[in-house]
LUMBA-882836 format. One record per residue: residue in one letter; x, y, z of N, C-alpha, C in turn. Coordinates in steps of 0.02 Angstrom, whole numbers, padded with zeros to 5 digits, always signed. Layout:
residues N
AXYZXYZXYZ;...
//
This chain:
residues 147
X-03876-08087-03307-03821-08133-03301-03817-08171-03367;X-03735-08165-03402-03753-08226-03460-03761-08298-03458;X-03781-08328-03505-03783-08391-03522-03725-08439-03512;X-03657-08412-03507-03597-08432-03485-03590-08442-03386;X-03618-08411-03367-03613-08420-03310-03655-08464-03268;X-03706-08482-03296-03763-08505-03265-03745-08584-03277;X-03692-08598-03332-03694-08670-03340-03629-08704-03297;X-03575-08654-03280-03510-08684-03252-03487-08634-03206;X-03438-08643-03218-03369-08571-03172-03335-08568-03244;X-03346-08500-03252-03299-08474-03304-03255-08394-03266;X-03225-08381-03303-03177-08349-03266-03145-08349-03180;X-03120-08401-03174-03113-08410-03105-03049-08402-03108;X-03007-08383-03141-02932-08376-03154-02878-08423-03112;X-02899-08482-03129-02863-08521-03087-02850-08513-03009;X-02909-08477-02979-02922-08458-02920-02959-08514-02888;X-02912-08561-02839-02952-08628-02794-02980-08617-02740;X-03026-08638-02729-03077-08605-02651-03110-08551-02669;X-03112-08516-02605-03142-08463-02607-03107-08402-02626;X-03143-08355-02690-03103-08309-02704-03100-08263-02681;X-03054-08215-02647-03053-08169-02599-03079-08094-02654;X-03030-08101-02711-03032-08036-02760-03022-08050-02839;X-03060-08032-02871-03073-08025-02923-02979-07998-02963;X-02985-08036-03016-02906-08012-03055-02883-07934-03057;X-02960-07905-03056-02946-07813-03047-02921-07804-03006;X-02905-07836-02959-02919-07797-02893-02963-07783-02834;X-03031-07775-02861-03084-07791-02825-03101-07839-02773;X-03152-07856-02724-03136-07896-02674-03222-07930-02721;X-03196-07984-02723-03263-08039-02745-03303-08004-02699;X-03380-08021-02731-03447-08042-02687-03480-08083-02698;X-03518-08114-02635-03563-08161-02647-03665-08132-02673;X-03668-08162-02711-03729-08141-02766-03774-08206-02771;X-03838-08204-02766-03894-08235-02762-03916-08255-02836;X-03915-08303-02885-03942-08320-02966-04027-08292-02933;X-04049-08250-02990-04116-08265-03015-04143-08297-03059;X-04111-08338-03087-04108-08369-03181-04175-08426-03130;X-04202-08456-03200-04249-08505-03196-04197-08551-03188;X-04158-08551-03228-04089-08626-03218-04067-08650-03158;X-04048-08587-03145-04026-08590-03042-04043-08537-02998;X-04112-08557-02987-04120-08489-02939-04116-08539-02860;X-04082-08449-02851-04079-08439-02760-04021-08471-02748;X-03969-08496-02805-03903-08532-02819-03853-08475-02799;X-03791-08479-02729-03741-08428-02747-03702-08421-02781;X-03669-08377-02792-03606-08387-02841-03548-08316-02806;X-03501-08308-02827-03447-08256-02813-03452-08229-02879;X-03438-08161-02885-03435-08110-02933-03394-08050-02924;X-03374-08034-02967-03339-07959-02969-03378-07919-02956;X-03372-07859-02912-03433-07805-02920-03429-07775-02989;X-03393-07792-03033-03407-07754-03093-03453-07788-03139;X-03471-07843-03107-03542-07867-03169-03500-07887-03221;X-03446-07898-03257-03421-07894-03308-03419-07964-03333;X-03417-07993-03412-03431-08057-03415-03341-08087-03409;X-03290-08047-03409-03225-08061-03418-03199-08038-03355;X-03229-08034-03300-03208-08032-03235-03237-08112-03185;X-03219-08099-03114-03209-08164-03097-03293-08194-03082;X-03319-08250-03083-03368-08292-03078-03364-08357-03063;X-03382-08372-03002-03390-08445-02979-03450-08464-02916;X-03468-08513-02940-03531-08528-02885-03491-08565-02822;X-03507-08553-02772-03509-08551-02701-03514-08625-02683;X-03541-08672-02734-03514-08746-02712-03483-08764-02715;X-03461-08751-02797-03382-08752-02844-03326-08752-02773;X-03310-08670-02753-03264-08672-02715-03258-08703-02658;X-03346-08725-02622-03343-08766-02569-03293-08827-02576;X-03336-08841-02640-03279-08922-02659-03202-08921-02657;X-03194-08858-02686-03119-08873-02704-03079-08846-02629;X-03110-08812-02585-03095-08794-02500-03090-08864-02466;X-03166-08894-02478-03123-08969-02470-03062-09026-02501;X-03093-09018-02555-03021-09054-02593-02955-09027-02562;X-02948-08976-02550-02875-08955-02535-02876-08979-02483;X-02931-08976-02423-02924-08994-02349-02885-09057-02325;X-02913-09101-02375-02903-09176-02381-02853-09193-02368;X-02796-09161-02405-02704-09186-02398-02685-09173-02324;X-02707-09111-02309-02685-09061-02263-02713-09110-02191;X-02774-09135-02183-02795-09188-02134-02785-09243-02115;X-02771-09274-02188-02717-09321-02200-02672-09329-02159;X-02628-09277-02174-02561-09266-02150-02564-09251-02080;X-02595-09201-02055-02625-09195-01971-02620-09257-01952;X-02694-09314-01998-02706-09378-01958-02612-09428-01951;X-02571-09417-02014-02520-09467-02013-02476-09437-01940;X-02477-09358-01934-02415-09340-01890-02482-09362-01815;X-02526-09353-01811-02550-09394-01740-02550-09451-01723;X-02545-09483-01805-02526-09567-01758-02453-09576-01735;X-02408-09535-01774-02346-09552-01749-02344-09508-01689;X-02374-09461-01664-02348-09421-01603-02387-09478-01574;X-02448-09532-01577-02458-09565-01520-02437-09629-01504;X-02384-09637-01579-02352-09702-01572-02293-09685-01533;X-02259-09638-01541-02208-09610-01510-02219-09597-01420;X-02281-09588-01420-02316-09578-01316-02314-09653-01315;X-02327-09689-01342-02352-09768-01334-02274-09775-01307;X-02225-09788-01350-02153-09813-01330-02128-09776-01286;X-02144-09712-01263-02111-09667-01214-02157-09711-01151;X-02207-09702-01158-02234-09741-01091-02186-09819-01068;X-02199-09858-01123-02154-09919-01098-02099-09923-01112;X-02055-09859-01114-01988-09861-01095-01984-09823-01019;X-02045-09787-01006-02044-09736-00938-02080-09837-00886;X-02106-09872-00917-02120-09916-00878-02055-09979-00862;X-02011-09980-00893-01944-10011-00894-01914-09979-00840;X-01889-09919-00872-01847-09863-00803-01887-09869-00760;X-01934-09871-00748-01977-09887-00640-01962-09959-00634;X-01943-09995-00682-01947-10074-00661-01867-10098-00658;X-01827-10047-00697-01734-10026-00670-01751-10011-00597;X-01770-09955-00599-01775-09937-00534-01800-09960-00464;X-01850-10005-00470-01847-10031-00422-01821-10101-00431;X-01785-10099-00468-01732-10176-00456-01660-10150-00433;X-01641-10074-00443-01609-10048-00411-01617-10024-00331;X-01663-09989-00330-01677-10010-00257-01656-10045-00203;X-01688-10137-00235-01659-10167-00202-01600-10189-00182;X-01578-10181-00248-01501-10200-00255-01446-10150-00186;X-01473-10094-00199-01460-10030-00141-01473-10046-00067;X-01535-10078-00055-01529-10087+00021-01488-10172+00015;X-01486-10206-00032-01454-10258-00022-01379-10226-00013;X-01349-10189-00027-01282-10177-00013-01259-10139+00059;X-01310-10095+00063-01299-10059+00112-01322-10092+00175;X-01336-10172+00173-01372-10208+00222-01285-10245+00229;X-01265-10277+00180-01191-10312+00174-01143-10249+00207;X-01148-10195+00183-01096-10149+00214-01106-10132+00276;X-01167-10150+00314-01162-10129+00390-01159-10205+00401;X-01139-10261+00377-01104-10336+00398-01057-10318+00420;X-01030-10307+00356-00918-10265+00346-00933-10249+00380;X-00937-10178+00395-00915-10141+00430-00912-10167+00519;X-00977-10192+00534-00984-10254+00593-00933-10295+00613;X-00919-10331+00550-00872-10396+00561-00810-10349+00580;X-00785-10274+00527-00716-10264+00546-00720-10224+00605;X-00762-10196+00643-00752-10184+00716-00752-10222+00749;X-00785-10279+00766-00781-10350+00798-00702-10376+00775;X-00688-10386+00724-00618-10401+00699-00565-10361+00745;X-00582-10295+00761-00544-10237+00764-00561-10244+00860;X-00587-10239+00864-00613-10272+00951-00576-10335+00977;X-00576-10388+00929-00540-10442+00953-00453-10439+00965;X-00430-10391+00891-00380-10367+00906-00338-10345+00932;X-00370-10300+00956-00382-10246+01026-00377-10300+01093;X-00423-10328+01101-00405-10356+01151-00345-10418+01155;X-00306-10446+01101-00263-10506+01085-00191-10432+01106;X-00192-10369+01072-00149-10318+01121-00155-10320+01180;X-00214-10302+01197-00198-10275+01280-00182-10343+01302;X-00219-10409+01288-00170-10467+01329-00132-10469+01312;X-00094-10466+01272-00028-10499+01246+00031-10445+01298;X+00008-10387+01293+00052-10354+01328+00043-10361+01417;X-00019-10358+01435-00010-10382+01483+00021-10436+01489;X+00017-10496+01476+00061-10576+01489+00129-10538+01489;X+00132-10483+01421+00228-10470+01410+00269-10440+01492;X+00181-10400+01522+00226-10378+01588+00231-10434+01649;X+00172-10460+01622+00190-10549+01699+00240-10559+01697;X+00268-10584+01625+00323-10615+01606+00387-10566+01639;X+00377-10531+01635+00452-10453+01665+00432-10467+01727;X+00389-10457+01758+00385-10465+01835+00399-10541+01843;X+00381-10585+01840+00402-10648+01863+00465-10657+01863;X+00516-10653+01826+00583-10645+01823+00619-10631+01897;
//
């Protein structure tokens, strides 16, 4: 392994994270350092060994797998507070409408309590009526018979 590799990431071709394939074509591998510098250190490599093919150690891309993660969780965390700020106001608008509702309710048997009044008073109305006819006409026939 050269001396170029053992100190950084060189040829990583602007490749962030983990590199799937080498610029050839090739599919990266993961490779074990024997160097005194970094042993038992991983790194990604081209299978071609080549010093102008791809090379990067395995923390490198850890880091930058996280770095990218960061925005992306971020953003998860911002859209969950609003989906739970958004449940928060759906609840106490769903707690308003039950508290419409049962003020409607009442309002409902309060009417339908007044409408079997009406309706009471105008058969009683309608009964008294009724009977101010049948007397009236009766008296109308006294009145023809007495004559």
């Amino acid at each position: 392994m050269s001396s170029k590799s053992e100190d950084s990431s060189v040829n990583t071709f602007g490749i962030r994270g983990f590199p799937a394939k080498c610029v050839c074509g090739l599919e990266s591998t993961i490779y074990t350092s024997n160097t005194k510098k970094n042993p038992g250190r991983p790194f990604f490599r081209c299978p071609t060994k080549r010093d102008d093919h791809l090379f990067k150690w395995v923390e490198e891309a850890v880091l930058e797998e996280v770095e990218d993660a960061i925005p992306k969780i971020r953003c998860i965390e911002s859209e969950f507070y609003h989906a739970k700020a958004e449940a928060e106001a759906m609840k106490a608008a769903i707690r308003e409408l039950k508290a419409e509702v049962m003020i409607t309710k009442v309002e409902v048997r309060r009417f339908k309590l007044i409408l079997k009044l009406c309706l009471g008073i105008i058969c009683l109305i309608m009964l008294v009526c009724l009977v101010m006819i049948m007397f009236g006409k009766a008296k109308a026939k006294r009145n023809v018979i007495s004559y």
